[in-house]
C-alpha positions as CSV (number, residue, x, y, z in Angstrom):
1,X,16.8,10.0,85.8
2,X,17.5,11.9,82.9
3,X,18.5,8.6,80.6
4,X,15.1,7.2,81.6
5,X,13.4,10.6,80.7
6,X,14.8,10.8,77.6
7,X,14.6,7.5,75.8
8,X,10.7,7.0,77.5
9,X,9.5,10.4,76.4
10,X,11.2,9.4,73.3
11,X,10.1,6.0,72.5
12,X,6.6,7.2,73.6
13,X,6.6,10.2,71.1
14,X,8.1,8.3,68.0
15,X,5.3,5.3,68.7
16,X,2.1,7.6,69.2
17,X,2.9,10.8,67.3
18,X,5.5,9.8,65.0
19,X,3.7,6.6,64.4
20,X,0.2,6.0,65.1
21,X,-1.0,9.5,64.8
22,X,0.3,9.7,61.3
23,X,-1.2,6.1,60.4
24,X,-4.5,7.3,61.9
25,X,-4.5,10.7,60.1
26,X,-4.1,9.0,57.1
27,X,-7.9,8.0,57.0
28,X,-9.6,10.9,59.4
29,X,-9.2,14.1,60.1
30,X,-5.6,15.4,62.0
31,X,-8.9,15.8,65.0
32,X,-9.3,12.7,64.9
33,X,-5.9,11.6,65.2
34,X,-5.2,13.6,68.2
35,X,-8.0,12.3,70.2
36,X,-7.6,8.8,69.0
37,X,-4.1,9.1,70.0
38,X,-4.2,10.9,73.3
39,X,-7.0,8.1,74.3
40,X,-4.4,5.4,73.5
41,X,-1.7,7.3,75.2
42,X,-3.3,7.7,78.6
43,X,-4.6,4.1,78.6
44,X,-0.9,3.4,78.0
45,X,-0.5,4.8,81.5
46,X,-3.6,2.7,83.0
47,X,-0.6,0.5,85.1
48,X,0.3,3.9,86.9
49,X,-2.8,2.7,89.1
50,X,-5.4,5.7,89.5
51,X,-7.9,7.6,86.5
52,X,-5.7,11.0,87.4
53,X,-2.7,9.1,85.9
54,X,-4.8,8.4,83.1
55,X,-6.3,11.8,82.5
56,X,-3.5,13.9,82.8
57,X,-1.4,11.6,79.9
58,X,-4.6,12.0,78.1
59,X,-4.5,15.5,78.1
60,X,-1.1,16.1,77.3
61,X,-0.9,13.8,74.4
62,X,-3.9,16.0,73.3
63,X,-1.3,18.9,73.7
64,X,1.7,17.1,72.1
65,X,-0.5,15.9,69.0
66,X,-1.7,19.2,68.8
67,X,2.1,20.4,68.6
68,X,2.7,17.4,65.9
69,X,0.0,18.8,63.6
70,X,0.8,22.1,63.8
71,X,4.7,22.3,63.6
72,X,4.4,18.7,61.3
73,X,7.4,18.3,63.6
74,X,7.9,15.1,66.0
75,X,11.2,16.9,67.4
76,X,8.8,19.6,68.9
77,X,6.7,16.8,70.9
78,X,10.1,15.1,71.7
79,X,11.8,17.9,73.4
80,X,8.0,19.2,75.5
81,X,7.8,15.5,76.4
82,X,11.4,15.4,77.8
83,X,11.1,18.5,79.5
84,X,7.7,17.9,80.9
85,X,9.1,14.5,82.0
86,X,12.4,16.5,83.9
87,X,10.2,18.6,85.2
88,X,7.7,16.3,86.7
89,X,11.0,14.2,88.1
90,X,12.7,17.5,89.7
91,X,9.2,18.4,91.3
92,X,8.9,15.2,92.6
93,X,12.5,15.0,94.0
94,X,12.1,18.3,95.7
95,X,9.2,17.1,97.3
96,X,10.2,14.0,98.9
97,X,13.3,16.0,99.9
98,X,11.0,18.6,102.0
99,X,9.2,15.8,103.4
100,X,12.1,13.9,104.6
């Protein structure tokens, strides 16, 4: 659980914040990047299989390349993506745990 948190959140940051958003900011405005960017990242999540596990990606990849920007730091978006990503997996655990 936390391997697979770690190296997704990862791979996902490095690829849309490290890469795409700073490709795309290049020729707009950071704005512009950050929406472009947390469009593409919540379609990335279109397999998850209903529009709430697109919108809520899309949202926080508006958060994370909002974190990018300001800190010009990809470590920052790294380490809120992890966590969010433990977070979400601990929740989810307890859960299924109180319903069993």
């Amino acid at each position: 659980m936390i391997f697979i948190s770690v190296i997704q959140s990862t791979g996902e940051e490095v690829f849309f914040r490290g890469f795409l958003l700073r490709k795309i900011q290049e020729k707009l405005s950071g704005l512009a990047a950050i929406l472009i960017t947390a469009i593409l990242f919540g379609l990335a999540h279109l397999s998850y299989g209903t529009w709430y596990q697109v919108l809520m990606p899309t949202f926080i990849g508006l958060v994370f390349g909002y974190i990018v920007i300001k800190t010009n730091n990809l470590y920052s978006s790294i380490t809120s993506h992890i966590t969010l990503n433990l977070v979400m997996f601990l929740i989810a655990y307890a859960l299924k745990s109180l319903i069993l």
